[in-house]
C-alpha positions in Angstrom: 16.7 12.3 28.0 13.4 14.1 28.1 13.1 13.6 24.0 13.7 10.2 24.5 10.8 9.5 26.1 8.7 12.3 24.1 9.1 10.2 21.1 8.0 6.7 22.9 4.6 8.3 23.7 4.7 10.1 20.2 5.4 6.4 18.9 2.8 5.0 20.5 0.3 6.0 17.6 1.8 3.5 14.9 1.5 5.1 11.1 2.3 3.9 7.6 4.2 5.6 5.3 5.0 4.2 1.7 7.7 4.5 -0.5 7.4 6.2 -4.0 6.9 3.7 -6.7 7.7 4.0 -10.4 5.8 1.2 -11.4 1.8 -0.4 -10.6 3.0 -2.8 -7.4 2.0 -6.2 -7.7 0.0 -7.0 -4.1 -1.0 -10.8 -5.4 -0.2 -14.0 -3.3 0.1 -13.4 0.3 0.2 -9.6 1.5 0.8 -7.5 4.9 -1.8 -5.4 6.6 -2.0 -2.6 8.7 -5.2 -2.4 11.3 -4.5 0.5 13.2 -8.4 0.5 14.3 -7.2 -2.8 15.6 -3.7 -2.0 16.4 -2.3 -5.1 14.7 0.0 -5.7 12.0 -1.5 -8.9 9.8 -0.1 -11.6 7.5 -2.8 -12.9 5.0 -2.3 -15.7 2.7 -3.9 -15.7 -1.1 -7.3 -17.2 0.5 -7.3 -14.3 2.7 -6.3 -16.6 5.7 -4.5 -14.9 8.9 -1.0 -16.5 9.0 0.5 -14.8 11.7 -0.4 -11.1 13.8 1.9 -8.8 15.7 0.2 -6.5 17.8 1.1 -2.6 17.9 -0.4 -2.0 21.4 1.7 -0.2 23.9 2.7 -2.4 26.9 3.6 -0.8 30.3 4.6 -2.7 33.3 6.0 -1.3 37.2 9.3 -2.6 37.9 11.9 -1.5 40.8 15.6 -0.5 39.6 17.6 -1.1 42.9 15.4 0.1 45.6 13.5 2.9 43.8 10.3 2.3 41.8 10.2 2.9 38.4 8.0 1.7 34.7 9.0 0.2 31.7 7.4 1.4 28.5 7.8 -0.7 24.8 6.2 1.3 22.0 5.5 -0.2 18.3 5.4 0.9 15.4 4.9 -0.5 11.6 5.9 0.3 8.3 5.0 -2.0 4.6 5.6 -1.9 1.7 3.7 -0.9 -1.5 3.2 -4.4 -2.8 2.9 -5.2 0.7 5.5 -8.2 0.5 7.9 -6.9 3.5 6.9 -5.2 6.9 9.3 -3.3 9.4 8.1 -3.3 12.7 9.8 -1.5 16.0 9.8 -1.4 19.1 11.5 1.1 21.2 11.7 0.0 25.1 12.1 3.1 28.0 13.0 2.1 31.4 12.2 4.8 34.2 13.1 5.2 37.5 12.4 8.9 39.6 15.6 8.8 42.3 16.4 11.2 44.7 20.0 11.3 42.9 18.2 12.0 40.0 16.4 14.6 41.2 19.0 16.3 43.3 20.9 16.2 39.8 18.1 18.3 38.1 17.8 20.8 41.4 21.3 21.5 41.0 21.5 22.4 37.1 18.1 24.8 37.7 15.8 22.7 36.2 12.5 21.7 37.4 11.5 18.3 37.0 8.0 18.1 35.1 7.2 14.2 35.0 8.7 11.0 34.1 10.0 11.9 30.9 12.8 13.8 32.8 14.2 10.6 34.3 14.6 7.7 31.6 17.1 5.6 32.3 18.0 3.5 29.3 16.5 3.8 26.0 16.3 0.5 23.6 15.3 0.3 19.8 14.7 -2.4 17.5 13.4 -2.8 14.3 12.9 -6.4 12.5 12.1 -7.1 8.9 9.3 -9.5 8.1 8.2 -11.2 4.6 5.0 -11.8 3.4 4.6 -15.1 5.5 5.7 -13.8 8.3 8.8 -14.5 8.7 11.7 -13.0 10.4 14.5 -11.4 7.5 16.4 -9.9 9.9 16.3 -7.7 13.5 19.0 -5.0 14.6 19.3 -3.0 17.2 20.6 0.8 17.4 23.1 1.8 19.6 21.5 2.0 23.2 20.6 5.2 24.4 18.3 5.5 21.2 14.7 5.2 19.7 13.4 4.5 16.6 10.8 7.4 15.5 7.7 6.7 13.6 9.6 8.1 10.4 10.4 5.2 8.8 9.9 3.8 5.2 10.3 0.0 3.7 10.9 -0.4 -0.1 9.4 -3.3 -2.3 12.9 -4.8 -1.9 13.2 -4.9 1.7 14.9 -2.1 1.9 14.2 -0.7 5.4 15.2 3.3 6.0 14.2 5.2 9.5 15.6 7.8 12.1 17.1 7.3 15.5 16.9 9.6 18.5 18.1 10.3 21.5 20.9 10.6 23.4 24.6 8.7 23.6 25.8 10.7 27.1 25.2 14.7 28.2 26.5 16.0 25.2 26.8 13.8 22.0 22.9 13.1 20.4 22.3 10.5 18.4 19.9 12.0 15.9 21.1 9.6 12.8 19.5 8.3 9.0 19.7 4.9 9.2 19.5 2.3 6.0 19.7 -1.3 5.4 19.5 -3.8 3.1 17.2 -7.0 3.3 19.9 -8.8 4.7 20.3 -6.4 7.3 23.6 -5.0 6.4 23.7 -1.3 7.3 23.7 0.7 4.1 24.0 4.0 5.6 24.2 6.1 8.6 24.1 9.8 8.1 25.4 12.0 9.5 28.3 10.0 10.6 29.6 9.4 14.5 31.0 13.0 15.1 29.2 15.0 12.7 26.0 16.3 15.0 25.9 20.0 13.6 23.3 18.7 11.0 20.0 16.5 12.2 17.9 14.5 9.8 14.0 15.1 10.2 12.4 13.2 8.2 12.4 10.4 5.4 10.8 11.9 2.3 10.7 9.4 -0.3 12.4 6.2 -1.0 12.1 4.4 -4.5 10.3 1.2 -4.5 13.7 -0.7 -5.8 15.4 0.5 -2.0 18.0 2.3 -4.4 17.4 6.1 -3.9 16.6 7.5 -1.0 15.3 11.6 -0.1 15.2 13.1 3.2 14.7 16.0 4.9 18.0 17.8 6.9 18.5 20.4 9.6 21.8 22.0 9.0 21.3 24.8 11.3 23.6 27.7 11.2 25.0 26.5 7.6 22.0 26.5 5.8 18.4 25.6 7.7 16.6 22.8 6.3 17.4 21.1 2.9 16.5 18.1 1.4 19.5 15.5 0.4 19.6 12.4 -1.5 20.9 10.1 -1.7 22.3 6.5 -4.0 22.9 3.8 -2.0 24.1 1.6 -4.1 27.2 3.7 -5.4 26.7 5.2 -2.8 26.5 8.7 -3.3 24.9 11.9 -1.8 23.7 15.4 -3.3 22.1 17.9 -1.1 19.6 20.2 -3.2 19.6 23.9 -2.3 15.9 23.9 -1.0 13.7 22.0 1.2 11.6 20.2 -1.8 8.5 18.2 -1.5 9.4 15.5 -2.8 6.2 12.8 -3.9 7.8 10.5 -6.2 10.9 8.9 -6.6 11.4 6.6 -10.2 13.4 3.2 -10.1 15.3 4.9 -12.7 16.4 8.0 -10.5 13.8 10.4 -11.3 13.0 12.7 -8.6 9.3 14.0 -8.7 9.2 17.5 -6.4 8.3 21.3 -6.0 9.1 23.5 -3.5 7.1 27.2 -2.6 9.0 29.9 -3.7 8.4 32.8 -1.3 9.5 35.4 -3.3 7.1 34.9 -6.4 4.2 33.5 -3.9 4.2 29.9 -6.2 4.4 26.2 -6.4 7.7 25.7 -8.4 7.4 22.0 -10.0 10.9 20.1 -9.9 12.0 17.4 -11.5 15.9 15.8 -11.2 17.7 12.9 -12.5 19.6 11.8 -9.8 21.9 9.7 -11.7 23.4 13.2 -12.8 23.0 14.9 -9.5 24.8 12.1 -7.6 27.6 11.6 -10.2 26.4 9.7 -13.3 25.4 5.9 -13.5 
């Protein structure tokens, strides 16, 4: 479980990534902000008034797990929208407890422990949408054993996308591309339970409808990193044959991108219609 707790101490710097628009968003009425001088997510009415905060700071606390010592870590992390009507906002929970059983576990395979991170017990995520007001939309949790990286994205629909991490037992990870709706109805999960040979890394763009969605794959031995998109409303999926930067994503499906062709030593400027690539309207 040493990534686990890796990416709790990575996640303990909250950023905010946006989605790719299409459109100027409208930001009037009341509106989400991010203070990350001040480590707090805010809710501000028209007038500018604070209606609510949720703070990002890390929280740490010693607890004992049978009669060894151990620490329990929550990190948080934010995510809003271009109009700045919806927030997501995580919170991955580490429990950690250094046994001699653990230990003698580690000895015996040939590894060395290093710290802490080697011995996390149980690994929590959440993530919650909230509205302008500050309200709660919805709150899931991902299967146990897993985190919630800081790569997640939240469209001006309440769409919420992100990445889990970690690990279900020994051998199975659970490195999964997680969608939902505003409802909180799970949209997608890719790759699917048993497919692990492929790992998403990281959320490119998401249109500011919630409808298409690009992100960045490892498929390893069949093909190193490409980027994959996908509809999910039809739903649908198209995997491009390069990594692309991709920097805007249209309501209407257009795909904004380049990739560097190594060969000719250039920027190659891409654009795609997705409602082609992923099978017409």
């Amino acid at each position: 479980m040493k990534k686990s707790l890796l990416l709790l101490v990575a996640l303990a710097f909250p950023v905010v990534i946006t989605t790719g628009t299409g459109r100027a968003a409208d930001t009037s009425g009341p509106k989400i902000v991010h203070e990350p001088g001040q480590k707090k997510v805010k809710f501000i009415d028209e007038k500018g008034r604070a209606l609510k905060e949720l703070s990002l700071a890390e929280e740490k606390e010693k607890i004992k797990i049978k009669d060894d010592d151990g620490e329990r870590f929550v990190s948080k992390n934010d995510a809003i929208s271009v109009n700045k009507k919806f927030a997501a906002f995580v919170k991955n929970q580490a429990t950690v407890a250094i046994t001699s059983e653990r230990l003698q576990q580690r000895q015996e395979r040939g590894g060395k422990p290093v710290g802490p991170q080697d011995f996390v017990t149980e690994m929590r995520g959440t993530v919650a949408l909230y509205d302008a007001f500050g309200n709660v939309v919805f709150e899931r949790s991902v299967p146990e054993g897993t985190g919630i990286s800081d790569r997640l994205v939240v469209s001006n629909t309440g769409t919420v996308a992100l990445i889990t991490e970690g690990r279900l037992n020994d051998l199975d990870r659970e490195d999964r591309l997680r969608v939902y709706d505003q409802s909180g109805m799970e949209l997608l999960v890719y790759p699917r339970p048993g497919e692990s040979e492929f790992v998403p890394l990281d959320i490119s763009r998401l249109s500011s409808n919630g409808r298409y969605l690009a992100a960045r794959v490892n498929f390893d031995l069949r093909g190193g990193v490409k980027t994959v998109f996908f509809d999910l409303v039809k739903p649908a999926t198209w995997k491009a044959d390069q990594a692309l930067l991709v920097y805007e994503i249209t309501d209407g499906g257009i795909a904004k991108s380049e990739y560097n062709n190594e060969e000719k030593k250039e920027i190659v400027p891409v654009q795609i219609n997705l409602k082609n690539s992923l099978g017409g309207e």
